[in-house]
N, C-alpha and C positions, 0 to 999 in steps of 0.2 A: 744724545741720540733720540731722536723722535718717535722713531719706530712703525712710520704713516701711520700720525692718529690727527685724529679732527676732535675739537676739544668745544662740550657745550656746559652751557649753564643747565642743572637738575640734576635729579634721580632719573638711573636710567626709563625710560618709557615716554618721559616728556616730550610735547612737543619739537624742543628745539634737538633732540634724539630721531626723531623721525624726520625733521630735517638732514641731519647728519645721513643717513641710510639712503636714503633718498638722492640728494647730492653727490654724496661720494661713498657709494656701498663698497668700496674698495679699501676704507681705510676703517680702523682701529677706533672707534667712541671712547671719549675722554670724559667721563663726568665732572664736573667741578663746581662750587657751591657758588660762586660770585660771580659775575659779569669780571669782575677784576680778576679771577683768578683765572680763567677762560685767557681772557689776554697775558697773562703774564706763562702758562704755558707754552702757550707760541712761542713769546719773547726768549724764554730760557730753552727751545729746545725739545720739552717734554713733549710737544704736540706740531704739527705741522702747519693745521688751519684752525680757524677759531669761527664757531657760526654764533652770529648774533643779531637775536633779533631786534629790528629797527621800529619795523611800525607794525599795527593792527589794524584791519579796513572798518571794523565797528569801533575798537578803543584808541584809534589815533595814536600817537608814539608812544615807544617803549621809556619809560623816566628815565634819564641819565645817562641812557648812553648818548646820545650826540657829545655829551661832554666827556666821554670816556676816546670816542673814535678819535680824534685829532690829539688827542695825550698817548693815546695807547703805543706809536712808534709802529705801528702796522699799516698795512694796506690792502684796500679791497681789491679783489680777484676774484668775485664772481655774487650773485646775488642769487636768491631759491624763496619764491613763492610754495606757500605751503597751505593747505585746505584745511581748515581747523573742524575735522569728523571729529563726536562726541560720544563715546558709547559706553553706556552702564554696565559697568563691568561686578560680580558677586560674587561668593565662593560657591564652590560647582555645585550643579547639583539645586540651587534657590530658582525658586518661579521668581516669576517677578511680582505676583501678589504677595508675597512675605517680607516683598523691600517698601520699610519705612523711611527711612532716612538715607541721605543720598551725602557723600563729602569731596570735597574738590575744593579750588582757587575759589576765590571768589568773584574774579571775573568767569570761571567758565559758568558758574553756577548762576550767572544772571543771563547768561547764554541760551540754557534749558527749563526758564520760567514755565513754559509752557507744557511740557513734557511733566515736569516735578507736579504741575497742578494737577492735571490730565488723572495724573497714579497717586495721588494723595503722598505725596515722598516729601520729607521734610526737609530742607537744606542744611548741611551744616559744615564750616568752614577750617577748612584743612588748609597746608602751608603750602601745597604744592598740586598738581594736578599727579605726577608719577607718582609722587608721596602719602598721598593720597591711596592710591592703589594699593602700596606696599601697607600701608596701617590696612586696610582692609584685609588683606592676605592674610597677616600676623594676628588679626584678631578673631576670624574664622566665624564671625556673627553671621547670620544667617540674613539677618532684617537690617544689615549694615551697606549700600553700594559705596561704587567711588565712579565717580566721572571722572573719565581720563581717552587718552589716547589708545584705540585700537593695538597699539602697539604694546602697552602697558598690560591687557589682558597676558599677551603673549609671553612675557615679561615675570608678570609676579603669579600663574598660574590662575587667574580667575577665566568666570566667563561672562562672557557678552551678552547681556541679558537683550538689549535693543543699542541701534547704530543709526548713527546721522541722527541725534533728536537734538539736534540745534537749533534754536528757533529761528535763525537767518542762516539760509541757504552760500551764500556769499563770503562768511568770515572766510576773511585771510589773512596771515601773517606774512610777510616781507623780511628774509635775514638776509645778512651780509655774510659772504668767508670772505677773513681776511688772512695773511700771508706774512713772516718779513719779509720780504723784498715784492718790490712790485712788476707787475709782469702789464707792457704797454704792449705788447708785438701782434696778441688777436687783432684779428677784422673777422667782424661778423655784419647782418644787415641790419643791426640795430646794436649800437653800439652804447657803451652810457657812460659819465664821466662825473665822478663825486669831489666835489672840494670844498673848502671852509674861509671865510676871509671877511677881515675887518675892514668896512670904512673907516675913508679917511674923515677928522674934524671938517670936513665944510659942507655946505647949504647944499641939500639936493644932493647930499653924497650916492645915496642909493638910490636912486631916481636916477642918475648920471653915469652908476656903473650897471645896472640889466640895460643902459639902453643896448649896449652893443651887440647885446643878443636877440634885438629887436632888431636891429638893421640888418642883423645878417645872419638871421631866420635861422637862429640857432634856439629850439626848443626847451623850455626848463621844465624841466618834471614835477620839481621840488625846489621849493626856498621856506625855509624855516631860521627862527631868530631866537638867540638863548643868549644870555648874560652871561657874563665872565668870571668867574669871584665872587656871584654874589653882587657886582656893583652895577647900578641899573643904567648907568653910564656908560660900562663898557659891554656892546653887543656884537656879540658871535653869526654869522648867519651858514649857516650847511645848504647846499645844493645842489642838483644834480640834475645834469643836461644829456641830450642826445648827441653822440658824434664821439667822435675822438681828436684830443688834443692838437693831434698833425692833419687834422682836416683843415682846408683854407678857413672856411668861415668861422668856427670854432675860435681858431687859433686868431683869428683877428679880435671875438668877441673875448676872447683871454686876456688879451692886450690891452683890450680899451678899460678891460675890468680894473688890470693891474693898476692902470695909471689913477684907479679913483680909491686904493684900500691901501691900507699900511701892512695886512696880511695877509697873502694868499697862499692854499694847500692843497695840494692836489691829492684826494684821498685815496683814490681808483681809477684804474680805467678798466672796465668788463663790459661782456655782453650780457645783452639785455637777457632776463628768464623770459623763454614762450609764454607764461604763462601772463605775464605781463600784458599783453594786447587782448588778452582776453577778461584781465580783471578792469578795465576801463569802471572807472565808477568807483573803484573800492580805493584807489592807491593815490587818490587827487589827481590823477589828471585831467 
C-alpha cells in the first residue's frame, strides 16, 4: 500500500523535497538515501511517484541516472522545473557578522562564491545540502551556517540569515516523476515525449535515424549518448522531443527511427512544465 507518497533522494529539506511539495503538495514525502532506493519504492508499492532529478542548467546532468531511467521499469508522467534559491540558514538568534564558516554540497558552495567572499565565510563541505542543515541544528554553534533550501530552515528550526545569494540568477534543476504504469491519454499545448534506443551496426546509423525528425518538423529538445556496460562500443542515446506519439508527424518520425536501431523505449509521454518556455538558455534548447 502506498499511501500517496512521492518518494525523493535526501534528508528531508533538500532540494528534490521542495520539488516534491511543490509538484504534488498533496501527497506524503518519502525520504530515501539512493537514487536506487527512490525507484525501488515505486516499484514495491511503498511510494507512488518517484522525483528525480535529470539535469542542472549550470552543472549539466545528474551522474547516473540516465542509466538508472531505462533499467528502473518505471515511467515518466510529468517533469517540474525547480528554482535553486539559496539561503544561509543559523541557529536563532546569530547576526550574521558571527558566521565564519558556512557547510553545504559542494556544488551549492561553488554557487555562493561570491556571497562567502563578500562576509569573509569560510566554506566547508558537508554531504548534503538538508544534511547540512540538520549538522548545524544538532551542533547549535553559533559561528557555524549551512546552505540549504529555504525550506530546510523551516525544517530543522534555524534562521534565514540572507536568501537568493546565488551567484547566478538562472540555476535550475529539471526532475522527472515517474509512475508504474504509464499514463499517454493527456493533451496539453506542449506536449514532450522521452525514449532511449540503440543504433543499429551500419554507416551513418544516427545520421539516418534524426533525419525523420527533420522531415517532419518533429522538434528534439534533448539527445545525449552514454555507454552501456562500460563498453565504448555499445552506446545508449536518451531523447526527448515535442508532440506526442499519436501525432501524425511524430509517429512517422518514430517509424523511420525504428527502422535504423536495434532498441527503441519509450520512457514518457508528459506535458511540458510552464516553466520550461521561460527557462530557454538554461535546459539546451
Amino acid at each position: 500500500m502506498s499511501h500517496n507518497r512521492i518518494a525523493f533522494q535526501g534528508e528531508p529539506g533538500a532540494y528534490s523535497h521542495e520539488a516534491c511539495r511543490n509538484a504534488r503538495p498533496d501527497m506524503e514525502p518519502l525520504p530515501c538515501r539512493t537514487f536506487e532506493d527512490v525507484i525501488e519504492s515505486v516499484r514495491s508499492g511503498a511510494a507512488d511517484i518517484a522525483m528525480l532529478p535529470v539535469e542542472n542548467s549550470t552543472y549539466g546532468r545528474v551522474a547516473d541516472i540516465h542509466h538508472l531511467l531505462p533499467e528502473s521499469g518505471l515511467h515518466i508522467v510529468d517533469e517540474a522545473f525547480v528554482r535553486v534559491h539559496i539561503s544561509l540558514l543559523a541557529v536563532p538568534g546569530t547576526p550574521l557578522s558571527e558566521i565564519r564558516e558556512a557547510m553545504s554540497h559542494t556544488v551549492l558552495l561553488g554557487q555562493c562564491r561570491g556571497f562567502l567572499r563578500d562576509n569573509n565565510i569560510r566554506a566547508i563541505t558537508g554531504a548534503d545540502t538538508a544534511g547540512s542543515a540538520k549538522e548545524v541544528a544538532a551542533r547549535g554553534d553559533r559561528s557555524l551556517a549551512a546552505l540549504a533550501a529555504p525550506l530546510a530552515a523551516e525544517i530543522y528550526g534555524l534562521e534565514r540569515l540572507a536568501d537568493e545569494i546565488e551567484d547566478r540568477q538562472n540555476n535550475t534543476t529539471r526532475f522527472l516523476l515517474m509512475a508504474r504504469e504509464p499514463d499517454h491519454s493527456r493533451r496539453a499545448d506542449r506536449m514532450l515525449t522521452s525514449f532511449v534506443f540503440r543504433v543499429r551496426n551500419i554507416p551513418a546509423a544516427l545520421y539516418k535515424a534524426m533525419g525523420g525528425f527533420a522531415t517532419n518538423g518533429v522538434n528534439m529538445t534533448k539527445l545525449e549518448s552514454y555507454m552501456v556496460d562500460g563498453v565504448f562500443t555499445a552506446t545508449q542515446f536518451y531523447a526527448d522531443i515535442e508532440g506526442h506519439p499519436e501525432d501524425a508527424n511524430v509517429k512517422l518520425a518514430l517509424d523511420e527511427l525504428s527502422y535504423f536501431t536495434s532498441r527503441l523505449d519509450i520512457l514518457g509521454v508528459y506535458p511540458a512544465d510552464p516553466l520550461r518556455a521561460r527557462q530557454k538558455g538554461t535546459d539546451n534548447q
